[in-house]
C-alpha positions in Angstrom: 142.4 -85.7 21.2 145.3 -87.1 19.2 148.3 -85.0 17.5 146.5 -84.9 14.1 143.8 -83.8 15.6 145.2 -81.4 18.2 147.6 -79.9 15.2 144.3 -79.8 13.2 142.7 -77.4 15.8 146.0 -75.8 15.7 146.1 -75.0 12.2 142.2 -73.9 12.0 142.8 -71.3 15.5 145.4 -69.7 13.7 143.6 -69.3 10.3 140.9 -67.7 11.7 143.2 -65.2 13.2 145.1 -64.3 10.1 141.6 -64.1 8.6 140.4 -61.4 11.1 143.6 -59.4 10.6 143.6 -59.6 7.1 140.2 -57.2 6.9 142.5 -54.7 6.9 142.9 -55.6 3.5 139.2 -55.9 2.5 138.6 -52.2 3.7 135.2 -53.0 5.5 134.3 -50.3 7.8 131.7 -53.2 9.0 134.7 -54.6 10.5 135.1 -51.3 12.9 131.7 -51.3 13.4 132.3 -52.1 17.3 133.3 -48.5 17.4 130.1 -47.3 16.9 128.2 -45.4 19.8 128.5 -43.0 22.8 132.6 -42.9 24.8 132.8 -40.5 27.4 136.1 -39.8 28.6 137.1 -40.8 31.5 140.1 -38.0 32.3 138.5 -34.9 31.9 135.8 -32.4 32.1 132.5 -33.5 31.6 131.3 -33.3 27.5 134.6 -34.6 26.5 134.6 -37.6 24.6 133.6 -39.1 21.2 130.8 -40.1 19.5 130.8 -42.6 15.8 127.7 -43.4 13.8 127.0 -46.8 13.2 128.4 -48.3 9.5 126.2 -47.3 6.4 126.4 -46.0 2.7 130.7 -47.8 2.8 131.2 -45.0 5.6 131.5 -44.3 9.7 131.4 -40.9 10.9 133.1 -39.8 14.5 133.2 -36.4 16.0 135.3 -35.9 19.3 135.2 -32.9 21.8 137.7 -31.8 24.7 136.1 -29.9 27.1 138.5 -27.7 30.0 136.8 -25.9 32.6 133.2 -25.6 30.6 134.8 -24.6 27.2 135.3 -26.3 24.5 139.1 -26.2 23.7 139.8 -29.0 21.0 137.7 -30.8 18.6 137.9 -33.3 15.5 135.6 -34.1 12.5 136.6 -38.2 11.4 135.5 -40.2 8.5 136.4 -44.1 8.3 136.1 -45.4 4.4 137.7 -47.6 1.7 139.8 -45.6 -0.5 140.7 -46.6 -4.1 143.5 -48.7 -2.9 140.8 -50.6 -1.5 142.0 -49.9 2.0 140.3 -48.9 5.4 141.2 -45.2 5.9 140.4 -42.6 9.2 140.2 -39.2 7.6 141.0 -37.2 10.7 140.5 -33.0 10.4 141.3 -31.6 14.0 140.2 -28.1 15.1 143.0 -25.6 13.8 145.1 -27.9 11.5 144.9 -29.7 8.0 143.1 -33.1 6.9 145.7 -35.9 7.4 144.6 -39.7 6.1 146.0 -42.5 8.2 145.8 -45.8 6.5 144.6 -49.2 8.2 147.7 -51.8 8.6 146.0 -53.7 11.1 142.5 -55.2 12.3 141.3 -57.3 14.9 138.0 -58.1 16.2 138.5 -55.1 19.0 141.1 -53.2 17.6 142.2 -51.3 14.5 145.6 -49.5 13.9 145.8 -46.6 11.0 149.0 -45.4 10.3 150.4 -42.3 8.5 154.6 -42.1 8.7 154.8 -39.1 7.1 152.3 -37.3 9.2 154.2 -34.6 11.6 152.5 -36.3 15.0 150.8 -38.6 15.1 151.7 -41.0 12.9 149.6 -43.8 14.5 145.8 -44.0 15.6 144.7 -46.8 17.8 141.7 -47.7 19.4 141.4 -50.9 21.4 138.1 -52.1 22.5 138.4 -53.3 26.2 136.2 -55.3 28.6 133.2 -53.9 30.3 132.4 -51.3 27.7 135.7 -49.5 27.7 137.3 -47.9 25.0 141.0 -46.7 24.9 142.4 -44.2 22.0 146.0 -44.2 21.4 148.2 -42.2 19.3 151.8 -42.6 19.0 154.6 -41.1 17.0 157.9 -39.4 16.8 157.6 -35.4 17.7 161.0 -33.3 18.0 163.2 -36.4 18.1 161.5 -38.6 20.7 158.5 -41.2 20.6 155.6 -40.3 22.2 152.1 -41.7 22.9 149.2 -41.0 24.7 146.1 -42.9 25.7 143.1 -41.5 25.6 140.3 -44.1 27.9 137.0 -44.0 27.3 133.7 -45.4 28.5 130.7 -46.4 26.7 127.5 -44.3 27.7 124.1 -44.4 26.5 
């Protein structure tokens, strides 16, 4: 292959990447749909984990459970949809505290990043779709001063 030609590929590679991550801006929640399905954790007591119905109707619904020593001690309702901005949200309301709305910034074709700065902690939601059916949960922020984050790996189960 030539310059032209090499370049060429070049050029095409990299607008297909700034085409995946610009679905952040069409708002699809087809374009999370890799979320879908069964993630067991894989710290953790048995039960613990998170579950997200397949994309239909414009909406994906997740629910997630902690489990600690056979009780259930933390849990969260989720909603991923377009809002009137036209922009992927997760509508996150955890067990004991108030709906917050993180908005997408970024998407990939295995990850998407939601972001909320003026949310108390976190102000970032992450999940990153790994190899061999893994699934890791990350959110990050700024909590009495200092950045935090915490990973939250999952596996895929049937």
């Amino acid at each position: 292959m030539h310059l032209k030609g090499a370049a060429r590929v070049l050029l095409l590679s990299v607008g297909a990447l700034l085409s995946v991550d610009a679905m952040a801006a069409d708002g699809s929640v087809e374009s999370v749909a890799w979320l879908a399905g069964c993630w067991q954790a894989e710290k953790g007591d048995a039960g613990s984990g998170e579950h997200w119905l397949p994309p239909a109707g414009g909406t994906m619904f997740g629910v997630s459970r902690t489990v600690k020593n056979g009780k259930t001690v933390e849990f969260e309702f989720v909603q991923l949809r377009t809002n009137a901005a036209g922009k992927l949200v997760f509508i996150a309301l955890p067990s004991g505290q108030k709906e917050a709305t993180f908005v997408a910034s970024s998407i990939t074709e295995n990850s998407v990043t939601f972001e909320n700065p003026q949310h108390d902690f976190p102000q970032k939601v992450i999940y990153r779709l790994q190899p061999e059916g893994r699934l890791v949960a990350r959110i990050e922020g700024t909590r009495d001063g200092k950045v935090r984050g915490m990973d939250f790996p999952m596996q895929r189960v049937s």
